[in-house]
N, C-alpha and C positions, 0 to 999 in steps of 0.2 A: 786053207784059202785065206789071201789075205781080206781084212775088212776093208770097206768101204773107203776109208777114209785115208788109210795107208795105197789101197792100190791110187786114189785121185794124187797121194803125194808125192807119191814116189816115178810116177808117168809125168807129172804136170811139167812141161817146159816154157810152155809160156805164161806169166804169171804177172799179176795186174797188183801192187802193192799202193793201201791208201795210208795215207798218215795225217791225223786231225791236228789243230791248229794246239791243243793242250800239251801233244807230244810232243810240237817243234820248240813250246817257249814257258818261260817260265810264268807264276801268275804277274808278276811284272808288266807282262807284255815283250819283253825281251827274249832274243832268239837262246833255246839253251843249245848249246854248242855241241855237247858232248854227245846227247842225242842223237842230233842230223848226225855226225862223224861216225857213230855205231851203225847207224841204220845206212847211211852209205857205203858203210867197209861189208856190211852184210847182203846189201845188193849187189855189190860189185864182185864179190865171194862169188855169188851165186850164177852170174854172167860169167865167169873164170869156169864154171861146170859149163859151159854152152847154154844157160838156160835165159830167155829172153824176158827181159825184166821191164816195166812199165809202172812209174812211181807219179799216182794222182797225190799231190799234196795241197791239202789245205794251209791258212795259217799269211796271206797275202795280205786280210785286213787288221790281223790278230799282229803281225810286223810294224805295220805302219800305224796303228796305234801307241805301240812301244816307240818307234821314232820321234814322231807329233807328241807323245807324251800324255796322250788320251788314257784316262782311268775305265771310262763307258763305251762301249760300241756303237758306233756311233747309228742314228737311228733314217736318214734320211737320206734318197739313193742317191740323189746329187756327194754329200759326204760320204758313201759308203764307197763311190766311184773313187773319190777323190784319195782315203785314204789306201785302198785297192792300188793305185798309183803309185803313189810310195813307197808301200809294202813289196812288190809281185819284185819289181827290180830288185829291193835288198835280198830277197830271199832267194832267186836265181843266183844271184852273186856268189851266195855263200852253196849252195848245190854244185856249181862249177867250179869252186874252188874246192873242194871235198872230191870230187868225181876226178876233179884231173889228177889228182895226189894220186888218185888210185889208179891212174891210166885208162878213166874212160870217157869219152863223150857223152854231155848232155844235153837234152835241146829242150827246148820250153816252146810247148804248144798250149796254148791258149782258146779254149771252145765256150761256145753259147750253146744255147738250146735249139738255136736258128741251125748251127749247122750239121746237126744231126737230123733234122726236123724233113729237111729237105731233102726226096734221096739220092739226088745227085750229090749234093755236099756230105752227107753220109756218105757213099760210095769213094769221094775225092779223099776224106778223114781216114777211111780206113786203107788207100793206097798209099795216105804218107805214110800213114804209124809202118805197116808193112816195111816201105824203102827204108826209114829210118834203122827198125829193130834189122835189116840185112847190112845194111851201113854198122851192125854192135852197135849203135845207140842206145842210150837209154834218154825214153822220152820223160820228159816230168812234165803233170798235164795240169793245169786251173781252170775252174771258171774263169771265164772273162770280166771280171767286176767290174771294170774299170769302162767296160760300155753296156753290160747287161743292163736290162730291167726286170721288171719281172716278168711282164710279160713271154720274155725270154729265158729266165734263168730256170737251171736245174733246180733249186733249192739248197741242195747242199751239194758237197762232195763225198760222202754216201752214194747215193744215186749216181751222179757222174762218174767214180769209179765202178761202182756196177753195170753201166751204159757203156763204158770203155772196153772193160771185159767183155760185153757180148758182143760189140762190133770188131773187136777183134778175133774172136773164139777162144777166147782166154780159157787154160785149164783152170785155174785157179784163182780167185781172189782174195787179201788177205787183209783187212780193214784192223789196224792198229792205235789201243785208243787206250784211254788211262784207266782204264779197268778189265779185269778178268776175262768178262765176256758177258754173256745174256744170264741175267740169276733166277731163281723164282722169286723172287720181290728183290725192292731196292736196297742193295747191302750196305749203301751210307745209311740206310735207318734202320734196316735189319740184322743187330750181326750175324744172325744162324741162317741169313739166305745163300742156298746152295747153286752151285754154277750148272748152270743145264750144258753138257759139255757136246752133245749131239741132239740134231731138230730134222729128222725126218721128214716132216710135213709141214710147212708155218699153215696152223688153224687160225682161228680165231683166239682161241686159251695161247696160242705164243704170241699173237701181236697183242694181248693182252698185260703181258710181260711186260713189254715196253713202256717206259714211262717220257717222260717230257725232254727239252732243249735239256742239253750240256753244259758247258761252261760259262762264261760271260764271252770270252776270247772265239768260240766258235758258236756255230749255228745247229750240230746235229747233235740228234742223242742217240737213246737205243729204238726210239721209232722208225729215225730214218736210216740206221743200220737194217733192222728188219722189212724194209720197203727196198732196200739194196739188195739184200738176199733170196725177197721175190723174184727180181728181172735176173738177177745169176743163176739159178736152179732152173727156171723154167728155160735158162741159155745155156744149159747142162755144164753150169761154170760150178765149181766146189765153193764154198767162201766159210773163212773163218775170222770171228771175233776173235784178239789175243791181247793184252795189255803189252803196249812197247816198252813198257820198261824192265821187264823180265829181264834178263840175262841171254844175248843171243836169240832171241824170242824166233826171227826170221828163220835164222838157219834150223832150230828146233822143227819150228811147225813146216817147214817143208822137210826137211827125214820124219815127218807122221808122228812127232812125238804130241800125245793129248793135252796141247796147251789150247784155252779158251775154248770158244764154242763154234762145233762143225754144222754147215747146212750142209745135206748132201743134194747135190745137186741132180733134177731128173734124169731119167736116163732114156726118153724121147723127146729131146732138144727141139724149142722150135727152128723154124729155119731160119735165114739171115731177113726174107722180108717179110716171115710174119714179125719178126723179136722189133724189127722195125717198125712196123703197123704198133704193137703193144708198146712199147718202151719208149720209142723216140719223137713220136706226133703228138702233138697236145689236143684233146679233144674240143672239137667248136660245138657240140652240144651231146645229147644224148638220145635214143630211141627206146620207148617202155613198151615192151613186148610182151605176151600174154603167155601164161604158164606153157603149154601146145607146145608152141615157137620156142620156146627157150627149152624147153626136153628135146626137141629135133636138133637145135643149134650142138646143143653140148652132147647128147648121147648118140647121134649120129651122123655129127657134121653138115649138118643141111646150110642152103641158106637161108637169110631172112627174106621170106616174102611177105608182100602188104597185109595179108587176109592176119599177120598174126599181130600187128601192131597197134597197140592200145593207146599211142603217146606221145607225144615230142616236145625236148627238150632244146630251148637254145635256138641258133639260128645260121646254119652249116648250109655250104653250098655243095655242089658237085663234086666229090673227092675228098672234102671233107673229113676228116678222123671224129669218131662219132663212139661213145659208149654205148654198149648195149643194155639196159635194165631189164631184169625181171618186175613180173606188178609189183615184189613188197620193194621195189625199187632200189635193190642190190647191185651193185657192177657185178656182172659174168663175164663178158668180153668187150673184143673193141675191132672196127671195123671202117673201110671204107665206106664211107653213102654211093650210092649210085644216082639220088635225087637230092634235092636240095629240101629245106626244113620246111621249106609251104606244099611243098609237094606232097614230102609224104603225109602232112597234115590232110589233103586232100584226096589219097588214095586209101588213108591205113582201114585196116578191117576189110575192105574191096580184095575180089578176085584179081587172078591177074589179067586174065581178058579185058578186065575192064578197062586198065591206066589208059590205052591210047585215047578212047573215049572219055575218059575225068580231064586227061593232061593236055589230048590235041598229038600225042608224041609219046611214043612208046621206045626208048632204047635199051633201055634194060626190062627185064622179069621180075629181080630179084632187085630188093631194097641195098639188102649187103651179100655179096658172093661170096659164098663159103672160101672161094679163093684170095681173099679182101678181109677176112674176118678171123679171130684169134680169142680164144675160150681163153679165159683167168683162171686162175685158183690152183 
């Protein structure tokens, strides 16, 4: 029987490739050429087998730094917009000129956090990629810098590639970065740290692993790789660490060959609008629920009713994306409210017979419906 990791490789056809801003440029700041040219003749490789290819790259402000001639990244969103601006067009340029050598189309789609957030615009995002990848396109996807804030931003392209993946049902993720993969300690300061080359389960001892930001030129390290790995397993998406500079690294780790480190991904997938509920909504506050409530929640799917709620966090209105806490005030899940944050201040620990007499107005039972609500971990 094949393993795990060989059957995800060898089935995966549509496949979500990230590439950080260290891999595209030199410490310079400058684009290193040879790179991109490798890593597009090996997507394009890979689309020549039929298999549908989706290239998140970073590396828009890490560009237009090298242009402007900036040594530091720059710290203020007005400047990070601006150099974002500069950068995103040189770097298309040079994709499209590499893509069409090799006879293929590519488009540049451009996302905020706004338009996942929303689920019609989520719904619309995952009709284009669809039409595109049937058009043979290959999309190459960014943050939008250059209007984001943070209010709206993904944080990095870590998570954005992992959020792309699950909105598309991506087999496979393949996050390409200038090291190995996940180690047991940090191998710039330890030489004898050994590569964890498969992660069954991220616990607490693997997000442990993780240590801080990456380069000066980009924004993610192996934290926000291993917070990427979260929304892809539980979106029964496979994803591997692999250092790009390997030799053919691409076409390797998809024929299963053991380069960097495998997450295997679950194998009951949630569905497209719980992954949504968890992964794409930003929470407006949270709800601390009492041990009771939280063993129903998680061991037998209930929902959240009043009588279990110890707490409120924030200040979310009707429909709201809402974390769920346990007392020692852990995230476990995440969910729609059904009331707004004075309300359930006003009912929690109460029956439910009671709400219409606390509220005046009784429309729901339940605080969050089991059908509205999505277990972490």
């Amino acid at each position: 029987m094949l393993c795990a990791r060989a059957t995800v490789f060898q089935r995966a056809n549509r496949i979500i490739v990230k590439v950080g801003t260290s891999s595209l440029t030199y410490p310079t700041g400058e684009l290193n050429l040879g790179q991109i040219e490798r890593l597009v003749r090996e997507m394009v490789d890979l689309a020549n087998q039929g298999k549908q290819l989706v290239l998140v790259s970073s590396g828009a402000i890490g560009v237009g730094m090298g242009r402007l001639g900036l040594r530091r990244r720059p710290q203020t969103i007005p400047e990070k917009q601006a150099v974002a601006a500069v950068g995103q067009g040189l770097l298309m340029q040079i994709y499209e000129k590499f893509f069409a050598e090799y006879g293929r189309v590519a488009a540049q789609v451009l996302l905020t956090r706004g338009d996942v957030a929303d689920r019609r615009r989520y719904l619309n995002a995952r009709n284009a990629f669809l039409s595109l990848l049937d058009y043979r396109v290959i999309p190459i996807v960014n943050e939008n810098d250059t209007v984001a804030v943070e209010e709206i931003k993904f944080g990095d392209n870590d998570n954005l590639s992992a959020l792309v993946a699950s909105l598309l049902n991506a087999d496979l993720l393949v996050i390409l970065t200038d090291i190995d993969g996940l180690f047991d300690s940090d191998p710039r300061l330890n030489p004898l740290a050994r590569l964890v080359t498969r992660v069954e389960e991220i616990t607490p001892g693997v997000e442990s692993l993780a240590g801080g930001a990456g380069s000066e030129r980009g924004t993610g390290g192996m934290f926000t790789k291993i917070q990427a790995a979260k929304i892809a397993v539980s979106s029964g998406v496979g994803m591997v660490i692999a250092n790009n500079r390997e030799r053919d690294v691409l076409r390797r780790v998809c024929q299963g060959e053991e380069l960097g480190t495998f997450f295997v991904p679950r194998s009951d997938r949630l569905g497209s609008r719980k992954r949504w509920i968890a992964f794409n909504m930003t929470p407006a506050g949270s709800i601390v629920v009492d041990q009771g409530a939280r063993r129903a929640i998680v061991n037998e799917g209930r929902s959240l009713l009043p009588t279990g709620v110890m707490g409120v966090k924030g200040d979310f209105e009707i429909g709201d994306a809402v974390c769920l806490e346990g007392p020692d005030h852990h995230e476990f899940g995440r969910g729609l409210a059904n009331f707004s944050a004075r309300e359930v201040e006003k009912i929690m620990g109460r029956k439910t017979r009671e709400i219409e007499k606390i509220l005046g107005h009784c429309d729901y039972d339940e605080v969050v419906h089991r059908d509205n609500l999505v277990c972490l971990g």
